[in-house]
C-alpha positions as CSV (number, residue, x, y, z in Angstrom):
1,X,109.6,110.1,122.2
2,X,108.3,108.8,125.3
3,X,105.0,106.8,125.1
4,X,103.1,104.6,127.0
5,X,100.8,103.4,124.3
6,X,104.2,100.7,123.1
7,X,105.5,98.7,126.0
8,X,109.7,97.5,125.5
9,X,111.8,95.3,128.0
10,X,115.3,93.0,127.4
11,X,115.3,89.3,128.5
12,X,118.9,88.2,127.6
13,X,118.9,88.5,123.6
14,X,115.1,88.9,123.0
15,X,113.3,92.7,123.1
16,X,109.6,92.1,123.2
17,X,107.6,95.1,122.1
18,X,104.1,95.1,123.7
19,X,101.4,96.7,121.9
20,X,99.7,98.3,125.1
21,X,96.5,100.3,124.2
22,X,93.5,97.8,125.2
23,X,90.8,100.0,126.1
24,X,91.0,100.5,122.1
25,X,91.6,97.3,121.0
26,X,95.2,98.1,120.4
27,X,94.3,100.2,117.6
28,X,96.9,102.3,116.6
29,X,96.8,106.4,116.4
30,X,99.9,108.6,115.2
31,X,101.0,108.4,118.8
32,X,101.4,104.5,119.4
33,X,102.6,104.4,115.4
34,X,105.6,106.7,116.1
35,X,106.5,104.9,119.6
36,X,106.1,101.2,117.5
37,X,109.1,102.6,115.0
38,X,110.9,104.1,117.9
39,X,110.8,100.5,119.8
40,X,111.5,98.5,116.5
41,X,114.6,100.9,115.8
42,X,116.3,101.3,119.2
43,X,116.3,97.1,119.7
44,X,117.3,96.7,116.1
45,X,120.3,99.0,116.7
46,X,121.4,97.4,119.8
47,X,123.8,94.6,119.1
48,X,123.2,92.8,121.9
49,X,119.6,92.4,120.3
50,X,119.7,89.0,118.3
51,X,115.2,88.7,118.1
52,X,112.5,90.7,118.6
53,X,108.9,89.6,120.0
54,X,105.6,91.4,119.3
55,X,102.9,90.6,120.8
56,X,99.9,92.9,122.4
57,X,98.5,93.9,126.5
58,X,94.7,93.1,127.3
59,X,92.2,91.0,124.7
60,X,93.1,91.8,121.5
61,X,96.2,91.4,119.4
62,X,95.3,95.1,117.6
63,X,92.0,96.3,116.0
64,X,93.9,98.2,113.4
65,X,94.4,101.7,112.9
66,X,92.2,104.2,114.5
67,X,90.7,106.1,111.5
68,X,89.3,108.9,113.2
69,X,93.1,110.2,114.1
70,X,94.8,108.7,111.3
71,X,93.3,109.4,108.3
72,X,94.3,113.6,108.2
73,X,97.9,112.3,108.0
74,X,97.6,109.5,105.6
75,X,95.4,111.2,103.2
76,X,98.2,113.8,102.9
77,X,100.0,113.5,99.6
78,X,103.0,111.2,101.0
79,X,100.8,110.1,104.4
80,X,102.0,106.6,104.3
81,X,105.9,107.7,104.6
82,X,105.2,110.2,107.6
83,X,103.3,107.9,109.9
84,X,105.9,106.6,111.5
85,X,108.7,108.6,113.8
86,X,111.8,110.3,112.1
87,X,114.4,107.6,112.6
88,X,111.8,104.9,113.5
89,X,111.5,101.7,111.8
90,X,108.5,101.2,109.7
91,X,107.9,97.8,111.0
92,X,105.4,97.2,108.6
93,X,108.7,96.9,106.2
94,X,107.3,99.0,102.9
95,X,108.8,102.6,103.9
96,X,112.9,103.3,104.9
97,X,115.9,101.5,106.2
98,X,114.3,97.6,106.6
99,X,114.7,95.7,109.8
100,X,118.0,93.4,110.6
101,X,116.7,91.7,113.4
102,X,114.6,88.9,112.9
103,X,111.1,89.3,114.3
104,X,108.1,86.7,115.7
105,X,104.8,88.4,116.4
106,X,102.4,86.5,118.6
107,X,98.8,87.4,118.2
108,X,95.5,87.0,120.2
109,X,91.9,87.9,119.9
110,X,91.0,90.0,116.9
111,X,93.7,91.2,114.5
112,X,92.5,93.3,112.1
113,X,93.8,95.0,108.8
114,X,97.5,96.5,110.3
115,X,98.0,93.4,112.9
116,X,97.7,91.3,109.3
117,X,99.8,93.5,107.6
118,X,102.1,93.1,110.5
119,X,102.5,89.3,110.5
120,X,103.0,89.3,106.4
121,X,106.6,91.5,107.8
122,X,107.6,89.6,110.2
123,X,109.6,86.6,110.0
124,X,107.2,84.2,112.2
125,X,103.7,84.5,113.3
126,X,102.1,82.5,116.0
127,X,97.9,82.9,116.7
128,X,96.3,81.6,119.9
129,X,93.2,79.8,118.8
130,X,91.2,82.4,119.9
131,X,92.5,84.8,116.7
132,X,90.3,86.4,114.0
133,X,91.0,87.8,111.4
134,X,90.4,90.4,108.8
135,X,91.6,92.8,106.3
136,X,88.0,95.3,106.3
137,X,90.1,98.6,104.6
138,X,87.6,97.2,101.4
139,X,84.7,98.2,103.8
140,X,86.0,101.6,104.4
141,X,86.4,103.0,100.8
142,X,90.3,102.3,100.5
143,X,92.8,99.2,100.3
144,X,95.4,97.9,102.6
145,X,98.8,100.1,102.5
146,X,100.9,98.3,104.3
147,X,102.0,95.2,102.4
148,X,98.8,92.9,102.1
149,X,98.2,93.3,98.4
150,X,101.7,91.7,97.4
151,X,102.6,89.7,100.4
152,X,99.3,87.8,101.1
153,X,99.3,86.7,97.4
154,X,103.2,85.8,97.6
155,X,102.5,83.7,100.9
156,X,98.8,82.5,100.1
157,X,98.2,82.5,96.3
158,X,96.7,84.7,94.4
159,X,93.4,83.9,94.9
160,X,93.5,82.6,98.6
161,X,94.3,86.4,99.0
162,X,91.4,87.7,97.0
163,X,89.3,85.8,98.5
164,X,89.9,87.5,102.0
165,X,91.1,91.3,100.6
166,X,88.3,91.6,98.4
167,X,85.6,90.8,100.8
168,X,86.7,91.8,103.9
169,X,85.2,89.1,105.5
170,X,86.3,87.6,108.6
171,X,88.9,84.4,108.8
172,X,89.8,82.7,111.9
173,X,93.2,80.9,113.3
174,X,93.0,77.5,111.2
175,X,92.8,79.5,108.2
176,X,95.2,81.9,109.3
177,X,97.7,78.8,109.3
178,X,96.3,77.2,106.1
179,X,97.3,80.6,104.3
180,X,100.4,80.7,105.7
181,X,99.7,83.7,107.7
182,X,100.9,82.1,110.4
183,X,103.2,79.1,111.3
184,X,101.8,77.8,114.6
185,X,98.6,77.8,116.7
186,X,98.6,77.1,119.9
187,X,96.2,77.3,123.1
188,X,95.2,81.1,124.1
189,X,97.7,82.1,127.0
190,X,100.6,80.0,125.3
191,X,101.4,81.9,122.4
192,X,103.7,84.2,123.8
193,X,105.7,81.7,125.8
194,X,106.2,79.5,121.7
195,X,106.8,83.2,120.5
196,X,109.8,83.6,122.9
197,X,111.0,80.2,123.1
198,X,111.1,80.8,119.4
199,X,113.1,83.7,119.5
200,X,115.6,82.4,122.0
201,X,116.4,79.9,119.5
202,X,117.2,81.9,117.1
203,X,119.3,84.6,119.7
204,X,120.9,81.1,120.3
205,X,122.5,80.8,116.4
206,X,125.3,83.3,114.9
207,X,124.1,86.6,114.3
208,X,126.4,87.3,111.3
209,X,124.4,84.0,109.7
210,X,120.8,84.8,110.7
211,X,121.3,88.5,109.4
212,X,122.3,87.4,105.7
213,X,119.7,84.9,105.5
214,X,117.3,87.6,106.4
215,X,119.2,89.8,103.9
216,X,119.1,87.0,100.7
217,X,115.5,86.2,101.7
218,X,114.7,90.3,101.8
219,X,117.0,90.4,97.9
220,X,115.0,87.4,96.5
221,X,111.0,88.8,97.4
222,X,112.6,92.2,96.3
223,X,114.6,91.5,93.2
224,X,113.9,87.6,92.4
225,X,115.8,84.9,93.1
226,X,118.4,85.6,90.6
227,X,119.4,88.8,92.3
228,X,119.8,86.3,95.6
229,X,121.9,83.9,94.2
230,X,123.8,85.9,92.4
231,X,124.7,87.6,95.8
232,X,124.8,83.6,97.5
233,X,128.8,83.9,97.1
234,X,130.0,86.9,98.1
235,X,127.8,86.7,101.5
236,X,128.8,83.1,102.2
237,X,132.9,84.3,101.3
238,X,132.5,87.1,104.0
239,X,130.7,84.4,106.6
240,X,133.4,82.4,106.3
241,X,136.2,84.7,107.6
242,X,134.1,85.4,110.6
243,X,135.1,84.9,114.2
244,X,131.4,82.7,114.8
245,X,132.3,80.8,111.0
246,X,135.5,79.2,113.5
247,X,133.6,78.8,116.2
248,X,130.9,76.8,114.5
249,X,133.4,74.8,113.0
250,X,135.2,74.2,116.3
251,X,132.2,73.4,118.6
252,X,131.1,70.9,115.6
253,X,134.8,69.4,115.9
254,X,134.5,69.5,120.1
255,X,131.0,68.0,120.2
256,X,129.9,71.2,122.3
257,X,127.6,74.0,121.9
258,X,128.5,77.3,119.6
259,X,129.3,80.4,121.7
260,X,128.7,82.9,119.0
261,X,129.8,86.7,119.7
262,X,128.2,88.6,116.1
263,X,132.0,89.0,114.7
């Protein structure tokens, strides 16, 4: 589908995925939630694609969903699985096939209830100081459905998560990083540039080796740590016989820098 409500462009082996509805906050209708999937999907598919960026157009990173065009479709019997487009990416990372591609988000302004529940599924998070935040579905009659009731205790602690999901009330970016919500804050303006340079770091390392670390990190949240480790050898057996496993070794023996090719 074509949309202008998700922004997408290519800089060597970054996609950043704009979130480009800012006369609404950024809050996100069936439209722009379909298009986000599509975007998520078509760079994770592309091999040249080694990191995505999210980040958002105009003031506000997103003011989470708009109700008023949602809440038909979610309050269907199996809503949560349909809001996003047939062969989309839920990048929220709870419905379908789960993302390969290792993701920052950079956030600004307010980021409410989904923009949390996107920074718990992504990989790194970095705020401008400006940020605030909140998880308000409490305040509306429901709960969050996209992740925050088992990731924020996993990354925060129990009880630094109820603390925010219980009351709704408002946090802002210093908390944000005491939580673990997010990993950096930096000056408003600058947060996309650390979100890229971030990214281009990781585009930088061997695909093969950043996709099963995302892979035993995904088995370990989903299945414990025994499930990961008991998975450790057979991943690090089929790294080794890679094309980019030589070439690491050889560019560590010829004191030069890794040209890794995904193979």
């Amino acid at each position: 589908m074509t949309s202008t409500r998700i922004t997408s462009e290519r800089r060597g082996h970054v996609t950043l995925i704009g979130l480009n509805r800012p006369e609404k906050r950024n809050a996100f209708d069936l439209e722009m939630l379909q298009a986000f999937a599509k975007a998520v999907a078509d760079a994770d598919g592309d091999p040249e694609v080694r990191c995505l960026v999210v980040f958002a157009h105009g003031d506000h990173f997103t003011g989470g969903l708009d109700l008023a065009n949602v809440a038909p479709a979610f309050m269907q019997a199996d809503g949560p699985r349909t809001l996003f487009a047939a062969g989309g990416i839920d990048p929220l990372g709870v419905h379908g096939p789960a993302r390969r591609t290792p993701l920052v988000t950079a956030v600004h302004g307010r980021c409410l209830t989904l923009g949390i529940e996107l920074l718990l599924a992504s990989d790194i998070g970095i705020a401008a100081a400006d940020a605030r935040f909140a998880q308000i579905e409490i305040k509306r009659g429901i709960f969050p459905f996209g992740g925050a009731t088992w990731r924020l205790p996993q990354t925060a602690g129990r009880s630094n998560a109820m603390r925010w999901l219980l009351t709704g009330d408002e946090f802002d970016a210093a908390e944000a990083l005491r939580l673990g919500l997010v990993q950096e804050v930096v000056p408003l303006g600058e947060q996309m540039a650390r979100a890229i340079e971030l990214a281009e770091t990781i585009g930088h390392q061997a695909p093969l080796g950043v996709r099963a670390t995302l892979e035993s990190a995904r088995l370990a949240e989903l299945k414990g740590p025994e499930a990961a480790a008991a998975a450790l050898t057979p991943q690090l057996h089929e790294l080794a016989a890679s094309e980019d496993a030589r070439e690491g070794m050889m560019s560590f023996l010829e004191r030069r820098v890794a040209r890794f090719v995904g193979r």
